[in-house]
N, C-alpha and C positions, 0 to 999 in steps of 0.2 A: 504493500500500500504506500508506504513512503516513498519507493523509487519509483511511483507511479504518479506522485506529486511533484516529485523533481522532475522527471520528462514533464510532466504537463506543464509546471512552470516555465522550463527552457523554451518547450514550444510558442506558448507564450508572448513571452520576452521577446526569442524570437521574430513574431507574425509582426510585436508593436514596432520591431526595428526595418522591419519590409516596409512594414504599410506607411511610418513614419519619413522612409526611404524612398517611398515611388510619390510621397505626397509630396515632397521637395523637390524632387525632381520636377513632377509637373506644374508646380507653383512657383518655385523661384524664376526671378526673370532675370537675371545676368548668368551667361553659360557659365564662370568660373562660380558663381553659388550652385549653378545647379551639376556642376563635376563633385560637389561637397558633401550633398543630399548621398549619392548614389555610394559614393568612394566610402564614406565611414556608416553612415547608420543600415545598412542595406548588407555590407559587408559582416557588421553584425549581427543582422538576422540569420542569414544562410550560418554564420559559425554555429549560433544556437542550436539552429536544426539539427547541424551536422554533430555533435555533442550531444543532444537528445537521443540522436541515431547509437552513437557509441554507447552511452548509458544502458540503452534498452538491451544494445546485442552482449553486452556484458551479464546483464540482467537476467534475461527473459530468453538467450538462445544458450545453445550447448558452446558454441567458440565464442570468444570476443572478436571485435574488428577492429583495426586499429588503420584501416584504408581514411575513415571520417576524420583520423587525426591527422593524416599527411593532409589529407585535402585542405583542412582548416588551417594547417601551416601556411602551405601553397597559398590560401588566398589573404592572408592576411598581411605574408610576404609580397606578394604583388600587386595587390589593389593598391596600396599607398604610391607605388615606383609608378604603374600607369598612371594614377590620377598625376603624378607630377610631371610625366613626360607631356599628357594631354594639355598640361599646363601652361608649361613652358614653348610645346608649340604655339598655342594659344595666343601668348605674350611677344613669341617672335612675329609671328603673325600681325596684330596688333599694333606693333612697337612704335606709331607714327601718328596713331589717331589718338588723338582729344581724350577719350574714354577711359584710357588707364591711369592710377592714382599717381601722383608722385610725390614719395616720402623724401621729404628733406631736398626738395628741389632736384633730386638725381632721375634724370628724364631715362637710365637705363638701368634700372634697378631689376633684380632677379632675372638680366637674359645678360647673354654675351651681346657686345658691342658686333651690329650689323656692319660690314663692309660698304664701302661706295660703290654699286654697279658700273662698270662700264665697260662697253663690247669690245671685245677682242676684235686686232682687227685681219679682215680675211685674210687665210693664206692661200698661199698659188702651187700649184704643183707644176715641179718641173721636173724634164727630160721624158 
């Protein structure tokens, strides 16, 4: 009965951090809030579930699983790395318009400094 109140809670927890997670997503209105919603509270939904899963197969089957623990590694080692790479393309992207904040007057804050374009010029092939 007790480990069957502990999955339910996880679940739970859980479902609040999905549902908390997909309602930010479709509510926030600047993409870098809404990379924020998805990356952490949603991230800890799916770990709940996946911990619930491992509870239960310890529990309630003849083996344990310990597949739900690499998973929940895996994702909680990557989601923060993607939400920063989405980020910082984001910012390179960006880095010219109006919209982005600027802390202490530094116009290139969190990106490397973009190069000046300009076109190579033609070559000729000879012989």
């Amino acid at each position: 009965m007790v480990v069957e109140i502990i999955i339910a809670a996880c679940l739970v927890i859980a479902g609040f951090f999905g549902l908390v997670g997909s309602f930010g997503l479709i509510k926030l209105d600047h993409p870098m809030a809404r990379l924020h919603a998805p990356t952490k509270a949603t991230t800890l939904g799916v770990g709940g579930v996946l911990i619930a899963s491992v509870i239960y197969s310890f529990a309630f089957e003849e083996h344990g699983s310990l597949h739900e623990l690499l998973i929940t590694l895996f994702l909680f080692i990557t989601a923060p790395i993607t939400a920063n790479f989405i980020s910082k393309a984001y910012l390179h992207r960006h880095e010219l318009e109006e919209e982005l904040p600027e802390p202490n007057g530094d116009t290139n804050w969190a990106t490397l400094e973009r190069p000046e374009w300009s076109p190579e010029p033609e070559k000729t092939q000879e012989g």
